[in-house]
C-alpha positions as CSV (number, residue, x, y, z in Angstrom):
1,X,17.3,8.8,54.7
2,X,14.1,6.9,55.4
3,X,13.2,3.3,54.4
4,X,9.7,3.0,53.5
5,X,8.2,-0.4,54.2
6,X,5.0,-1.2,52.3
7,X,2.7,-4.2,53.2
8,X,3.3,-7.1,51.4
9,X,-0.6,-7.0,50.4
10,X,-0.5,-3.5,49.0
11,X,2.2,-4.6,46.4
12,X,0.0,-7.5,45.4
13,X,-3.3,-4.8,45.0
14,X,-1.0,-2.8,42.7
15,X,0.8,-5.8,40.8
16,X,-2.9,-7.7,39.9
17,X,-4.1,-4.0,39.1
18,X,-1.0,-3.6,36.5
19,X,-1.6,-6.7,35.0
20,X,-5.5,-6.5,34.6
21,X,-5.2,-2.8,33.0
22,X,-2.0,-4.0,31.0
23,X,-4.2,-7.2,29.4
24,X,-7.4,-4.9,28.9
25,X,-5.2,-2.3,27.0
26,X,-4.0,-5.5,24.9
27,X,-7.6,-6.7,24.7
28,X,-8.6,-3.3,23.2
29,X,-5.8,-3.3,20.7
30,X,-7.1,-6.8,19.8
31,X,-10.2,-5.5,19.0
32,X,-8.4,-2.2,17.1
33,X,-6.5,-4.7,14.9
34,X,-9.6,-6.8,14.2
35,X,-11.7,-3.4,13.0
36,X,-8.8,-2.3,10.7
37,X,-9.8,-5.3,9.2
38,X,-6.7,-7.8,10.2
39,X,-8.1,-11.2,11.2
40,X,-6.2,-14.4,12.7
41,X,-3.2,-14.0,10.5
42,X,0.4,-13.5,10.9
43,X,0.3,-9.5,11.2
44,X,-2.2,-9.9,14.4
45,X,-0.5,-12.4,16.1
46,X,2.7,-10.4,15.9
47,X,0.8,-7.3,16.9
48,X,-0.6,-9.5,20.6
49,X,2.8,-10.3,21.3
50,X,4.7,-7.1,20.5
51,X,1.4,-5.5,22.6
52,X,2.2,-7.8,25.8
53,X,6.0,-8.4,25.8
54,X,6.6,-4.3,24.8
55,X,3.3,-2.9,26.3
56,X,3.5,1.1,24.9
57,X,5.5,0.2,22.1
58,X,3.1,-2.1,21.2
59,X,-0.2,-0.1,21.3
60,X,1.8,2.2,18.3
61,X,2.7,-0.8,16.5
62,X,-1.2,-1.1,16.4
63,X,-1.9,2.5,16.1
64,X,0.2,2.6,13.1
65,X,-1.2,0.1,11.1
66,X,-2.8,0.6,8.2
67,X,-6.7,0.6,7.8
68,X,-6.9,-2.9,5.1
69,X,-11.2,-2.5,5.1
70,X,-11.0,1.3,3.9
71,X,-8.0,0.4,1.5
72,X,-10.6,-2.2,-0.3
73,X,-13.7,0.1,0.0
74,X,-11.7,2.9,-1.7
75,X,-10.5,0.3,-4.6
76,X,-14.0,-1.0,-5.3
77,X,-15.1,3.1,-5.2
78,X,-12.0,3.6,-8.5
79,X,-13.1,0.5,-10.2
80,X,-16.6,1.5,-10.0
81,X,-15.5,5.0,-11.2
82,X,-13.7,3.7,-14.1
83,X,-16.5,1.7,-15.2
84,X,-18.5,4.1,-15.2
85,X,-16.2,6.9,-17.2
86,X,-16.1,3.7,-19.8
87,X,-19.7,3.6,-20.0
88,X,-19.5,7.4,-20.8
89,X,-17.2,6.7,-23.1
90,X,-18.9,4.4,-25.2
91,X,-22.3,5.8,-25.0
92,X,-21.1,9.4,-26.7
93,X,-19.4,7.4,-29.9
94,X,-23.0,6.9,-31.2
């Protein structure tokens, strides 16, 4: 059985490259949460630190989130629709 010895410098290249692609992954997730339309509340601040302390785990925390900005565009689309089947409605009476 061989040892194999690895520069002390090498393992400090690949730590600092771990740690800059783990934060960028969390910046992007940051970014992911703030599109699907959850600000500075409670729900993203959970998300950054389940993203850093639980890395993958994190990311489908995120992924699995619901979309908030298409949940309100589809409410104001059925209250628009309902207005309008009212205006239908009342317009045929006469």
């Amino acid at each position: 059985m061989y040892i194999v010895f690895v520069a002390p410098w090498k393992l400090i290249i690949i730590a600092i490259t771990l740690v800059c692609t783990h934060a960028l992954i969390t910046l992007i997730m940051d970014m992911e949460m703030r599109e699907k339309g959850y600000g500075l509340g409670k729900i993203h601040t959970i998300g950054i630190i389940i993203c850093v302390l639980f890395g993958f785990f994190g990311f489908i925390y995120v992924a699995a989130l619901p979309n908030t900005k298409s949940k309100e565009r589809l409410e104001k689309i059925y209250k628009m629709l309902d207005k309008s089947r009212g205006e239908e409605t009342d317009g045929g009476d006469d």
